[in-house]
C-alpha positions in Angstrom: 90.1 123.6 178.6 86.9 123.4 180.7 84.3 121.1 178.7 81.0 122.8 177.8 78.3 120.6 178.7 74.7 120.0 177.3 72.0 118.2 177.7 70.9 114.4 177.2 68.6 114.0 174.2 65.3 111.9 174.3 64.1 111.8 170.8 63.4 115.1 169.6 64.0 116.4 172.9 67.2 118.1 173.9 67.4 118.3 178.0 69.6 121.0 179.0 69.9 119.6 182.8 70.6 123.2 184.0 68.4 122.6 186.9 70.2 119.7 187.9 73.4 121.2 187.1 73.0 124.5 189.0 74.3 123.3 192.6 77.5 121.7 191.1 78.5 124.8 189.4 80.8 125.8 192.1 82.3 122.4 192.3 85.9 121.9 191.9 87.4 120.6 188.5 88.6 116.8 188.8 90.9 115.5 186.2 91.2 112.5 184.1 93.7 109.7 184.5 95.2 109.0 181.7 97.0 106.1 183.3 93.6 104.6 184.0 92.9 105.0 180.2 96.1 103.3 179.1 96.5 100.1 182.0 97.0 97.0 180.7 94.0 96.3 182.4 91.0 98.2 183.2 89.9 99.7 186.1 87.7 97.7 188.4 85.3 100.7 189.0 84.7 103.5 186.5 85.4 106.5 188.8 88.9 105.5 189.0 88.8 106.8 185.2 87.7 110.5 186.6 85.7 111.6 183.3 82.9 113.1 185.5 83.2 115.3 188.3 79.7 114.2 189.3 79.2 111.1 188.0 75.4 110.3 189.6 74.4 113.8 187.2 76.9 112.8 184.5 78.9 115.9 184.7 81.9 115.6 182.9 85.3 116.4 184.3 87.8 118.8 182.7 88.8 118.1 178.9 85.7 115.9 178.6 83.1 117.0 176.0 79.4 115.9 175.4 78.4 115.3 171.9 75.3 113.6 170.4 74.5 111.9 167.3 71.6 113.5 165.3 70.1 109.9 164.6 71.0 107.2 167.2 71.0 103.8 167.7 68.1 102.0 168.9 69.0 100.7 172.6 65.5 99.6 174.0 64.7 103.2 174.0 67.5 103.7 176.5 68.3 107.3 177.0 72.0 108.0 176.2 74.9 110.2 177.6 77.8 110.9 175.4 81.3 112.0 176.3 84.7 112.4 173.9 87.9 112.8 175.8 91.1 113.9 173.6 94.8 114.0 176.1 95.9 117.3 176.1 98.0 118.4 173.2 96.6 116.3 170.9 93.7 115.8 168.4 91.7 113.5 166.5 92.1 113.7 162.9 89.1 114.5 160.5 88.0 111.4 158.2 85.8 112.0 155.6 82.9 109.1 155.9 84.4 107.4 159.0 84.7 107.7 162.6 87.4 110.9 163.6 91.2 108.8 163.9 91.8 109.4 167.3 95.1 109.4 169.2 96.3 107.4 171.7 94.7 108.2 175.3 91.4 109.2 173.8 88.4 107.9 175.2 84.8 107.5 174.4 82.3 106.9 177.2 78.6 106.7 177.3 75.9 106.1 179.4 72.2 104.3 179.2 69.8 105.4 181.5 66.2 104.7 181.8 63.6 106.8 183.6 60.9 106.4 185.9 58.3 107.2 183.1 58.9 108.4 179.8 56.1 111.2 179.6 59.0 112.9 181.9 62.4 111.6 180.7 64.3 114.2 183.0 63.6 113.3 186.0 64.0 110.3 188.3 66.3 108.8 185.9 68.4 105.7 186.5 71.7 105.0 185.3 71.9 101.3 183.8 75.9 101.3 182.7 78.6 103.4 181.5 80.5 102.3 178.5 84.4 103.2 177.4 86.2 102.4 174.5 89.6 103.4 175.1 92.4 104.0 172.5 95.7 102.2 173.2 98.8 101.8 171.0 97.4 98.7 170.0 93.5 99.6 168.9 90.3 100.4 170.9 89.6 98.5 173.9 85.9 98.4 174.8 84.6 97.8 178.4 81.3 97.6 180.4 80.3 98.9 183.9 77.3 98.4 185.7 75.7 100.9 187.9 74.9 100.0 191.5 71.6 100.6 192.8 72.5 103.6 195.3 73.7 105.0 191.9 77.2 105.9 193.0 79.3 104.1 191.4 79.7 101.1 188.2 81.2 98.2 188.1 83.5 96.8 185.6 81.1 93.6 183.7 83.5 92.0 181.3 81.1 89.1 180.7 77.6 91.3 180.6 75.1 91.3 182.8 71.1 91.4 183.1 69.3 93.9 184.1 65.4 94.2 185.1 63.5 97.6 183.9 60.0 98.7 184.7 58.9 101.8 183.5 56.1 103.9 182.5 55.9 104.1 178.3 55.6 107.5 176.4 51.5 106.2 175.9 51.2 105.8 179.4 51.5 102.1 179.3 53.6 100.1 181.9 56.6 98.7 180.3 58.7 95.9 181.6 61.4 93.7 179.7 65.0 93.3 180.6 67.7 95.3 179.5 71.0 93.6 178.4 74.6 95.1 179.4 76.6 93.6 176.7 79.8 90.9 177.5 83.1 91.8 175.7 82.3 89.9 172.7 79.0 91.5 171.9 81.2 95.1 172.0 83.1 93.7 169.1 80.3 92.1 167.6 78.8 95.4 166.5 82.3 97.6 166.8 84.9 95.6 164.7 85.3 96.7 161.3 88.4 94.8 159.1 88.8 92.8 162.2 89.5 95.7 164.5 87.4 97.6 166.9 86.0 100.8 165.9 84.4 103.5 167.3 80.8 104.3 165.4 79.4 107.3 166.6 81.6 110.2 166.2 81.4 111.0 162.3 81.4 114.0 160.5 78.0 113.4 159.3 76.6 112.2 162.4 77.5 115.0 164.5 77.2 118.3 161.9 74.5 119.7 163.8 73.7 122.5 166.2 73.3 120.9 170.1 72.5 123.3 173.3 76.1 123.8 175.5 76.0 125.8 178.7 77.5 128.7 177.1 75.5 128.6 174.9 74.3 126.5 171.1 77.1 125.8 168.7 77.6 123.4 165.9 79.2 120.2 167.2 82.3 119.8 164.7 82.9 123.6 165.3 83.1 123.2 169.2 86.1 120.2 168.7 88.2 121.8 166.4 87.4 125.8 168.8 88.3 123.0 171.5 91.5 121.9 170.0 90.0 118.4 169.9 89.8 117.6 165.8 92.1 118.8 163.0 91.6 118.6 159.1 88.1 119.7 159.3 87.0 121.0 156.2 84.5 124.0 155.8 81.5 123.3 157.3 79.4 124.4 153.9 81.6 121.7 152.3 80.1 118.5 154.6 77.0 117.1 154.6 75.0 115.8 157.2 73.0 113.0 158.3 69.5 114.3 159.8 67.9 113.3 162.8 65.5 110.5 161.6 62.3 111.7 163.4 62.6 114.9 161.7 59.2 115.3 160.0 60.7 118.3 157.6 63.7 115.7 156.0 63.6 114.0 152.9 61.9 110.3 153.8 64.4 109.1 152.0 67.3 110.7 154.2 65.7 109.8 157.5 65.3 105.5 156.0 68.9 106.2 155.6 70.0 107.8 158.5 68.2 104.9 160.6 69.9 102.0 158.2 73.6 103.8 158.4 73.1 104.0 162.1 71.5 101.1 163.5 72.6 98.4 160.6 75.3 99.2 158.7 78.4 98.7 161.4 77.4 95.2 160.1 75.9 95.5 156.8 78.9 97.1 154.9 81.6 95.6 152.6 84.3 95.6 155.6 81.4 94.3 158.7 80.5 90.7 160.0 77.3 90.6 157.8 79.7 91.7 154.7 78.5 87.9 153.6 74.8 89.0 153.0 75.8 91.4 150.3 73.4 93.9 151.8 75.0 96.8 152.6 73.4 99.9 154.1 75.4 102.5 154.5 75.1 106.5 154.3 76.6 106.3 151.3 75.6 103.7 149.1 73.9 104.4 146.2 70.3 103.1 145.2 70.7 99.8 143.8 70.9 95.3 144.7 73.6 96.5 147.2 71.4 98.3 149.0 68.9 95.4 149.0 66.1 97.4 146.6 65.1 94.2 144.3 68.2 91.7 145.9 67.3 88.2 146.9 69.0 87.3 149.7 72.0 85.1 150.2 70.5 82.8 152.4 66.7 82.0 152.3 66.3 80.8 155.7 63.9 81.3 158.2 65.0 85.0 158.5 63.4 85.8 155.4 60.4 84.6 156.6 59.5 83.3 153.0 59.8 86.7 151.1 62.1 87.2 148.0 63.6 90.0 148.1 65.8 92.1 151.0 64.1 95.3 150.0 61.0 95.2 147.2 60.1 98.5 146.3 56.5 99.3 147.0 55.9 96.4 149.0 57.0 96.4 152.8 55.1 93.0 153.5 56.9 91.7 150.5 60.5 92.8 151.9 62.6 91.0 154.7 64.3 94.2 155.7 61.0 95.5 157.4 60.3 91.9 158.3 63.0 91.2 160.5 63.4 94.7 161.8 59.7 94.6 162.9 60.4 90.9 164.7 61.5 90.6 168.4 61.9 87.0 167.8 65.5 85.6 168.3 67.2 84.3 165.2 64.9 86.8 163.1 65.2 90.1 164.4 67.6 92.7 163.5 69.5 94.3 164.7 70.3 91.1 166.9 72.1 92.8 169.5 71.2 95.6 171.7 67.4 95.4 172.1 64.7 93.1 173.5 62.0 95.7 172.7 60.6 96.9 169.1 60.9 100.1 167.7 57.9 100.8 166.6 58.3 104.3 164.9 61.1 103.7 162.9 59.1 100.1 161.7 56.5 102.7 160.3 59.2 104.9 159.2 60.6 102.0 156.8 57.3 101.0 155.9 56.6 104.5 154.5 60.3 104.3 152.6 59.8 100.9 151.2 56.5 101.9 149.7 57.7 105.2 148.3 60.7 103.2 146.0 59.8 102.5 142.6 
């Protein structure tokens, strides 16, 4: 199987990199090593892995398939380069609200990348690190690497690293902060579920949506199972799907959710870390305390910034959800991990959902 590849997306953006892609065309397949996958211990560098047969222009190797979310999580406004890779002969199961069940050998690997300036996101683009979780017998193992600066190669970082951005913002503005590579303890802290890593972004709902490959567009959930990648999927018209939360034409109410499910909820659900809070916001809970609307929180610390309730209808300034995700200030703040920067649209994007409950 020869993966398909398509473009990165920057917000509502899809970039099909064909330019950048033309001159490798002729370039010869490389394979993955599963034995890399499956060590006892990782790789030192991540080309050892062989999941791209150009790694600087992230094009994937043999059997290794883009995919992207339709709503994302929130990563400093990083741009993001997804990648499923499936061992020949087997597939991934279909689960109905959860990430696919993948087998052993699979990997997941994904990139953040930051350009030059975002009024151009596709070009002069530099590759921060490459992420893998890794399916053993025993569970998911989750590693970082770091890209160099000639952009050539990454570098196994089990405990983090820091790294300094300057940029150009989408207003024009220049943008400075620095970008955190996360040690092997923050992976779990977002990725463990029931105690064990997970994987989070490959879900039904999550990836039900048309994306550009270079043959040409195709739903996402089609491709895997056309692929041989994913088994048990049901009929399309049977699933639902999660929209892409800056999409104007969705139901507010979808798009609050979409954001929540994706950016909160791998903590803030019955089987997370945050399962304590009793706030959960996932896709699928129903309107209601659970999902915060008219809950008090557990705690009344200095999170909730003296306000009563987690979610009070009508009343953003009244609610600590909107306070803390508005805050950049550590200890208040959430998400906690994964960004030094605010993000400003989906702030006003909550706002309008808190006011519109009743």
């Amino acid at each position: 199987m020869r993966a398909a590849y398509v473009g990165w997306r920057v917000g509502r953006v899809v970039l099909a990199l064909t330019i950048l892609l033309s001159s490798a065309i002729a370039s010869p397949a490389f394979a993955v090593s599963d034995e890399a996958i499956l060590a006892d211990r990782p790789p030192k560098l991540l080309s050892a892995y062989g999941f791209f047969d150009d790694m600087a222009r992230q094009r994937p190797a043999d059997r290794v398939v883009p995919f992207s979310p339709a709503t994302a999580l929130f990563s400093d406004g990083a741009l993001k380069m997804r990648f499923a890779y499936v061992p020949e002969g087997k597939a991934a199961t279909y689960v109905e609200d959860e990430a696919f069940d993948f087998p052993v050998g699979s990997a997941l690997v994904k990139t953040f990348a930051f350009p030059a300036d975002f009024r151009a996101p596709d070009t002069d683009v530099r590759l921060i690190e490459t992420r893998v979780m890794l399916k053993h017998e025993n569970g998911w193992q989750a590693w970082a690497y770091l890209w160099n600066d000639a952009q050539t190669e990454a570098e196994l970082k089990i405990a983090g690293a820091k790294v300094d951005i300057a940029t150009i913002g989408a207003d024009g503005d220049a943008l400075s902060f620095t970008y955190a590579v996360p040690n092997k303890n923050q992976c779990k802290a977002c990725h463990a579920m029931s105690g064990e890593i997970v994987p989070l972004g490959p879900k039904a709902r999550n990836l039900n949506h048309v994306i550009d490959y270079d043959d040409g567009q195709a739903n996402q959930l089609e491709r895997w199972r056309d692929e041989g990648m994913l088994e048990g999927l049901p009929d399309l018209a049977a699933l639902g799907a999660a929209p892409d939360w800056r999409d104007e034409s969705a139901p507010i109410d979808a798009r609050a959710r979409a954001w929540l499910d994706v950016n909160c909820a791998h903590c803030h659900r019955r089987e997370g870390p945050a399962s304590n809070s009793g706030l959960y916001l996932t896709w699928t809970e129903p309107h209601g305390p659970a999902l915060g609307i008219n809950k008090r929180p557990v705690a009344a610390g200095r999170g909730s910034g003296g306000r009563l309730f987690d979610i009070k209808p009508g009343d953003p300034d009244g609610s600590i959800l909107n306070y803390r995700v508005e805050s950049i200030e550590p200890g208040i703040m959430m998400p906690e991990l994964g960004r030094a920067l605010p993000d400003d649209a989906a702030a006003t994007l909550l706002r309008a959902w808190v006011e519109s409950l009743k």
